[in-house]
C-alpha positions, 0 to 999 in steps of 0.5 A, spaced: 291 487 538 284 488 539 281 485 546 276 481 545 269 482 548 270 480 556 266 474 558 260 474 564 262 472 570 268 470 574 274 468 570 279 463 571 286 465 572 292 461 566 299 460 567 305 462 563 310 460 558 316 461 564 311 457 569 310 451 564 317 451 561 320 451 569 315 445 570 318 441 564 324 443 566 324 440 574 320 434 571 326 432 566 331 432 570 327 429 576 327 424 570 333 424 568 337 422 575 332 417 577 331 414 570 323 413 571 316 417 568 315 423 570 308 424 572 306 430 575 310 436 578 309 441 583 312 448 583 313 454 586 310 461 583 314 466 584 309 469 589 309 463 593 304 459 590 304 452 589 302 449 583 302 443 579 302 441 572 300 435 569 307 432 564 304 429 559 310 426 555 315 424 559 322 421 555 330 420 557 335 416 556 342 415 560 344 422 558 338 426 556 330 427 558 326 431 555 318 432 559 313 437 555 306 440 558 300 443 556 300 451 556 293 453 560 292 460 559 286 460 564 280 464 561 285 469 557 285 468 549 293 468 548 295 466 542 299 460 547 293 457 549 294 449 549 301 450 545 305 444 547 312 447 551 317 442 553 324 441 556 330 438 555 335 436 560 342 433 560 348 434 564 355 439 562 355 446 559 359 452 560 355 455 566 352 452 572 345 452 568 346 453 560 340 455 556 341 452 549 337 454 543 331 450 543 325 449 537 319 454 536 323 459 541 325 466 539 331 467 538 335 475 540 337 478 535 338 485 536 339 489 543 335 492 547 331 486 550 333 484 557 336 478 554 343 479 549 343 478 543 345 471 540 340 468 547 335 463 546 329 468 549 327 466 556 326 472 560 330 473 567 323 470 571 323 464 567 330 464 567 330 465 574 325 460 576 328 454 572 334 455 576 332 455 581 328 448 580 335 445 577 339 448 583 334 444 589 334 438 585 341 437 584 342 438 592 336 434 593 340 428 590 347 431 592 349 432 585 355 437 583 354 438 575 352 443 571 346 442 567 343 444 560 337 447 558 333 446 551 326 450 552 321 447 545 315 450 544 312 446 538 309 451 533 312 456 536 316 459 529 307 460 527 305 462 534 310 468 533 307 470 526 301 472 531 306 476 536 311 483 534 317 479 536 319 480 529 319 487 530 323 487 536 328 482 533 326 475 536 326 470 530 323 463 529 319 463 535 315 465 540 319 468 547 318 465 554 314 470 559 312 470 565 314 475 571 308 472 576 309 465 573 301 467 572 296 469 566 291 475 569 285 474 563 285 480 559 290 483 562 294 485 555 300 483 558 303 480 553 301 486 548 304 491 554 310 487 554 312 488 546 310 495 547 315 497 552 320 492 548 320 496 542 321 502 545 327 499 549 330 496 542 330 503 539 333 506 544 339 501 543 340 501 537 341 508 537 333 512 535 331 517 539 325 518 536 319 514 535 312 513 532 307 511 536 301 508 532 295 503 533 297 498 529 298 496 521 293 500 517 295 508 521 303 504 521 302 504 512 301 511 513 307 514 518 312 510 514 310 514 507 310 520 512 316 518 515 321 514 510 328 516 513 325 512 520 327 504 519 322 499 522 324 499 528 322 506 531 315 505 529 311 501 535 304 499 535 300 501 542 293 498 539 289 501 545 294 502 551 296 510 549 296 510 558 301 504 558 305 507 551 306 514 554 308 511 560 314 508 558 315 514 554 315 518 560 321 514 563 326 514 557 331 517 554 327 519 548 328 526 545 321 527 542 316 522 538 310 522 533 302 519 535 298 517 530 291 516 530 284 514 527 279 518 528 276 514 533 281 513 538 283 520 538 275 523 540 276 517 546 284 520 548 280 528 547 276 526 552 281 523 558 281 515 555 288 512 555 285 506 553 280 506 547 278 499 547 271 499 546 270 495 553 273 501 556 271 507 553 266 510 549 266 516 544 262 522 549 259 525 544 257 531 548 264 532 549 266 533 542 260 537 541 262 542 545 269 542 542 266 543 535 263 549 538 270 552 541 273 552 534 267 556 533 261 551 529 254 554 529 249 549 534 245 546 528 252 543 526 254 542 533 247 538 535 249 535 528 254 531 531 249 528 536 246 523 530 254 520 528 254 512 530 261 512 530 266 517 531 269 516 523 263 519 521 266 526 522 268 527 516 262 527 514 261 535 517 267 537 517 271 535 511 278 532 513 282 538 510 288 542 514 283 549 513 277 546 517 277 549 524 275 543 528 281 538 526 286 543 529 281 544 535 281 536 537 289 534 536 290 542 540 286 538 546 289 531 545 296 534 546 293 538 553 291 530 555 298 527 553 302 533 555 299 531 562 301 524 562 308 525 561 314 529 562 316 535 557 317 533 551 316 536 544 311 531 540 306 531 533 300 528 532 298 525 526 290 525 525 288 519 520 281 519 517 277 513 515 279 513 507 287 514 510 288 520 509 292 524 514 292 531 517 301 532 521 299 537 528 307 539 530 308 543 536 
């Protein structure tokens, strides 16, 4: 996932799919005990904010009522931004609150996530504050009855195709999110969400190694280098290396493999975690004076000063095992990861522009 430019000025905060999903579902079954339209509803944001959502359909029958929302995203460029999410509601069930299978919602297929397998994929917040929401309005109304809940996003098996669910094992929709019932703009937190998700996944289905890349095209590569691995050790980082090495950092995982352009790993030399290019810039000066450790003269150092862009390398300094100044940079990427996270033996897979690789192991 790749960030897209931040826009100017302040930016409105969004609403999660967990927090519209609890509205639809208040809504429903306020619609349902008292067999009339459901306008509007106000709940309340786990840090205790209250919020009201607009119901913009609103149905029921004797036995079942279904309201559905627009999801407002705020200034974020999720890709649920004005998904249609709905709830319905009737009475029964095995537990105090049923979650039922619902359309256009993931559901879990492998462990690992903090939901079971063979659940519909609402995450422990939402779920949360759905009951919560069934839990007041049954006292309300002096209600003794067990209560099911069916969460539906319209579109949401397309919707997920713009997600990593799949690779975490959610099928045919998106997931319910949501641990502040908020969308902070630009924030990644969806993206961060899979990433430490993936790990988790691997680790329960007994890996105990994974390979840590930027995305689709550096991911080709790692799988031909790494064919005994299946699909579910490879996790995608995009531009959070920080956030990736931390949830390496508190795992049971006995090793792992990074694999980066070029571009990002010049950034990650130089101290980035995050090597979006609203966060951070090649320092060429930097990589001068690395050239210049692994012994280049200063013309070929001075050189690197006139590159637009860090691919560009190659150009100086052909992508070959033999040349020093390869060695020089994956050496330095490894003293900056090594820092962040506990003693763990790694490798690192340099990837130039034309896909071809360069394996550095301890």
């Amino acid at each position: 996932m790749s960030l897209l430019p931040i826009p100017k000025g302040e930016l409105r905060w969004g609403y999660s799919t967990g927090a519209c999903a609890t509205a639809c579902t208040k809504a429903a079954l306020q619609a349902l005990i008292e067999q009339e339209d459901v306008a509007a509803v106000t709940i309340t944001l786990p840090g205790g904010e209250e919020v009201l959502f607009k119901i913009h359909h609103c149905s029921y029958t004797a036995t079942t009522a279904t309201c559905a929302t627009y999801k407002d995203s705020g200034d974020d460029p999720d890709v649920t931004n004005g998904a249609e999410i709905a709830s319905s509601i009737s009475f029964g069930g095995d537990a105090t609150v049923n979650f039922l299978p619902g359309e256009g919602v993931g559901m879990v297929t492998l462990p690992g996530l903090s939901i079971g397998v063979g659940e519909p994929a609402i995450n422990p917040v939402p779920r949360q504050m759905m009951t919560q929401v069934i839990q007041e309005l049954l006292t309300h109304y002096h209600i003794d009855k067990r209560v099911s809940v069916s969460v539906s996003v319209t579109n949401g098996a397309t919707l997920a195709e713009k997600t990593l669910n799949a690779r975490l094992g959610i099928v045919n929709g998106i997931s319910i999110l949501g641990t502040t019932g908020k969308v902070k703009p630009f924030s990644a937190a969806a993206y961060i969400a899979s990433i430490e998700q993936g790990i988790d996944v691997a680790l329960a289905n007994g890996l105990n190694t994974v390979v840590i890349n930027s995305g689709g095209r550096s991911e080709k590569i790692l799988r031909q280098l790494h064919p005994e691995l299946p699909v579910l050790a490879f996790v995608q980082y995009g531009n959070w290396i920080g956030e990736t090495l931390a949830k390496i950092n508190n795992t049971p995982l006995h090793s792992f493999t990074i694999g980066m352009m070029l571009g990002k790993a010049v950034k990650l030399a130089g101290g980035a975690l995050n090597t979006h290019s609203k966060e951070s810039s090649w320092d060429k000066g930097f990589v001068a004076a690395l050239a210049a450790t692994a012994g280049y003269d200063q013309e070929k150092c001075d050189s690197i000063r006139q590159l637009n862009m860090a691919s560009r390398l190659t150009e100086l300094f052909p992508f070959n095992a033999g040349e020093p100044f390869y060695p020089t940079l994956a050496a330095q990427c490894r003293r900056v990861i090594a820092a962040a996270i506990r003693p763990l033996p790694f490798k690192i897979v340099l990837i130039d522009a034309t896909d071809q690789y360069l394996l550095f192991a301890d």
